[in-house]
C-alpha positions as CSV (number, residue, x, y, z in Angstrom):
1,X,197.4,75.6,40.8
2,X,194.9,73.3,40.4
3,X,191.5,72.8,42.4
4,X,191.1,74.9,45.4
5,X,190.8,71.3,47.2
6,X,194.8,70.7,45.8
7,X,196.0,74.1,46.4
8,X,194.6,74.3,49.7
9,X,192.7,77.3,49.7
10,X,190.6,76.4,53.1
11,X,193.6,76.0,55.1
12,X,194.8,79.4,53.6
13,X,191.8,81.5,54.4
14,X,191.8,80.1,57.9
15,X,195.4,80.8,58.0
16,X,195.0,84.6,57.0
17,X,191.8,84.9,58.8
18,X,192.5,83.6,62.1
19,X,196.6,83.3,62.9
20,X,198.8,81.5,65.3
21,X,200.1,84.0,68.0
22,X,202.9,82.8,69.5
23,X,203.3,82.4,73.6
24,X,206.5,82.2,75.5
25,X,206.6,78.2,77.2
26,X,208.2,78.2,80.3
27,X,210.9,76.0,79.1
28,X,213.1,76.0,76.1
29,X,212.8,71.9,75.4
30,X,209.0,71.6,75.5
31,X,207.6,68.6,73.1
32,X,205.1,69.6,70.7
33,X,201.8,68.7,71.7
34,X,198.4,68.9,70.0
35,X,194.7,68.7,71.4
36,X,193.2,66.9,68.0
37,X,194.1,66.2,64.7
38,X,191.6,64.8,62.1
39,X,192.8,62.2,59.3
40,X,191.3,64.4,56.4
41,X,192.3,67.4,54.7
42,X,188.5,67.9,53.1
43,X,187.3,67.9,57.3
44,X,187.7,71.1,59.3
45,X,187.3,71.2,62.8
46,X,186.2,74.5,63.4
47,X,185.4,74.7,67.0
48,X,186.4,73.5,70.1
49,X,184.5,74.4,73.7
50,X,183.7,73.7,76.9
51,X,179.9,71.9,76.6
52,X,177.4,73.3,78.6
53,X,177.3,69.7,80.8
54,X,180.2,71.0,83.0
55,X,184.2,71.0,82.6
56,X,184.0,67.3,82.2
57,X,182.5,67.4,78.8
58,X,183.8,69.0,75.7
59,X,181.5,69.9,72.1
60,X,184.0,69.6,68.9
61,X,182.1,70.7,65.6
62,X,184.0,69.7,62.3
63,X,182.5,70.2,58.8
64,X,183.1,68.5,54.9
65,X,184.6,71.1,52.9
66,X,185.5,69.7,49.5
67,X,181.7,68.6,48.7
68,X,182.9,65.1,48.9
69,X,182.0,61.6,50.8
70,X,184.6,61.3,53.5
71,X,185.0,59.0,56.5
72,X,187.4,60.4,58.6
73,X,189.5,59.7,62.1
74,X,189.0,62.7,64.8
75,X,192.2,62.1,67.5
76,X,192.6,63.7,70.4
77,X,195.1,63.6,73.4
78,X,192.7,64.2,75.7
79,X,191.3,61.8,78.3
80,X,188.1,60.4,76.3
81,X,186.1,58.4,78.1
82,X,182.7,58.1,76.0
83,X,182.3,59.7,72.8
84,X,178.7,60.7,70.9
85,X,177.1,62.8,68.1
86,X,174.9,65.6,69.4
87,X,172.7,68.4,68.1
88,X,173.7,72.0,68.4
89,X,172.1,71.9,71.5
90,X,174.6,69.5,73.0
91,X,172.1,66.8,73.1
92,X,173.2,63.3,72.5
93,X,171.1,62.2,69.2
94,X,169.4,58.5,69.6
95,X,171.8,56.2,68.1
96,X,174.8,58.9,68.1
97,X,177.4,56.8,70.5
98,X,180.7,56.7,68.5
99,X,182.9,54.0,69.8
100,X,186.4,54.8,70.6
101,X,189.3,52.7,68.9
102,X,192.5,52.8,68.5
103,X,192.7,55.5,65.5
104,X,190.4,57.6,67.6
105,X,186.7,58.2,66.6
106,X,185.6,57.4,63.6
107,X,183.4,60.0,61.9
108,X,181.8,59.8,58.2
109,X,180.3,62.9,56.2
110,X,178.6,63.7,53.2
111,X,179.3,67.0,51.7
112,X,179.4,70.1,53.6
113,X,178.1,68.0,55.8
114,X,178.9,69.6,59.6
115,X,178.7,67.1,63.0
116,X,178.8,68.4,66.5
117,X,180.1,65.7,68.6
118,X,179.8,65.5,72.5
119,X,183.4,64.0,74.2
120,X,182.6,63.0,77.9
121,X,186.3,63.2,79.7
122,X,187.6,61.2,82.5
123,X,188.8,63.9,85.0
């Protein structure tokens, strides 16, 4: 019902096209735990990898996909040392350093508007 912004219909595609599989933890009492989480239900991050820098680095790519304006928070539990926009060629754009806060990083987009950004970890 609705718009396919209210029902959802990006999360269900994903959903159907790319599904959880389910691994055996080593221990029955394991706290959940999550990577990233982004503020926004209109911002999909759609990849996650291992930047061509070394193991140190990591690229995250997130897109606008409600064809709106939308200043978002992209959180992460990992170490995050520096934090900067990049090309698709991993390389940090003039101006791109993205301070990190409290929140996380904070990211703004206009529609279907897709960022790659470049986290630098301390290892």
């Amino acid at each position: 019902a609705g718009s396919f912004q209210e029902a959802g219909v990006i999360q269900q595609a994903y959903n159907l096209n790319f599904p959880l599989h389910v691994v055996p933890a080593s221990c029955a009492q394991c706290p959940a735990w999550s990577a990233f989480s982004v503020s926004s239900p209109a911002i999909v991050l759609e990849t996650v990898k291992q930047a061509g820098a070394g193991p140190e680095a990591v690229v995250v790519r997130l897109y606008e996909a409600h064809g709106s304006t939308v200043t978002a928070w992209l959180q992460t539990s990992l170490p995050v040392k520096e934090a900067m926009l990049c090309d698709l060629l991993e390389r940090p754009l003039v101006r791109g350093h993205l301070p990190l806060e409290q929140r996380g990083v904070r990211l703004s987009f206009t529609p279907f508007h897709v960022l790659s950004i470049l986290l630098l970890l301390s290892c």
